[in-house]
N, C-alpha and C positions, 0 to 999 in steps of 0.2 A: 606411364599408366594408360591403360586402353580408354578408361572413361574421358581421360585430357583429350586425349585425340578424337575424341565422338563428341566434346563439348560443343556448344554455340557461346556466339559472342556475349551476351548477355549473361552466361555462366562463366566467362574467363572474366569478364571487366566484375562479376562481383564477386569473385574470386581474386582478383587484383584488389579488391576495395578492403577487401577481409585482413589480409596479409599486409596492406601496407602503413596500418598504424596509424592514420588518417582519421578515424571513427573511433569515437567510444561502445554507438548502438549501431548496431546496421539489423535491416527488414528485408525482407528477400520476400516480396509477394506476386501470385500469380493465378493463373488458372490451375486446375485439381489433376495436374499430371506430375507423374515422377520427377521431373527437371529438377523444382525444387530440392528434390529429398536427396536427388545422386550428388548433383550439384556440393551443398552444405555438407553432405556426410562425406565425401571421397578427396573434394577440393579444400573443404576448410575442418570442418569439428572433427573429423576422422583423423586428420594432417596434424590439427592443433593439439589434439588427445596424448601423438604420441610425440610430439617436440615442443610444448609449451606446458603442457596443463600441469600445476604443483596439485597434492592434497588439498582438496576444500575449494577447489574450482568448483564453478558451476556453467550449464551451458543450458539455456534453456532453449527446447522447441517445441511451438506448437501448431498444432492441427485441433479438427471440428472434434474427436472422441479419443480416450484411451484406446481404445481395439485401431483404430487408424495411426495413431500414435507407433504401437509396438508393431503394425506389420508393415509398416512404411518407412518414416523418418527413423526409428531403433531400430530396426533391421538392418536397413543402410549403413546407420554409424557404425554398427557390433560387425559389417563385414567388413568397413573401410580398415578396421585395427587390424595389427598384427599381432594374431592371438596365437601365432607357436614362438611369443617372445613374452607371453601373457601367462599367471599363474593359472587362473579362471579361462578356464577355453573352452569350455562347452556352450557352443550356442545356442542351445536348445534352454539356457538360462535364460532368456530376454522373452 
């Protein structure tokens, strides 16, 4: 995946943290640039979505507003999935 190879270290070690079962909570905080959002949606909630998550999962993320919410971190996550193995593939739904 192109994003792994354009990662920094800081995004692979808590991408390692996420994955290894280690933690119950983990927090991912920083300054107001994308790193976060690519980060968690392509390396972990995107990844976990489609090889861990049962019915009745929940993943929560947050940001300062809803409207930052859906064009950043949801955005991210809706593109990490693979939605021509998805019933609901329009993503003009998020």
């Amino acid at each position: 995946d192109y994003s792994w190879l354009t990662s920094n270290v800081k995004q692979q070690e808590f991408s390692d943290a996420f994955w290894s079962d280690r933690y119950d909570t983990l927090a991912f905080v920083s300054g107001n640039r994308t790193g976060k959002s690519v980060c968690l949606a392509r390396f972990c909630v995107g990844k976990w979505i489609q090889e861990k998550a049962k019915a009745g999962d929940v993943v929560w993320c947050c940001t300062a507003t809803w409207e930052k919410s859906v064009a950043g971190q949801m955005k991210e996550i809706w593109e990490a999935l693979p939605l021509h193995r998805m019933q609901a593939q329009e993503a003009n739904q998020i």
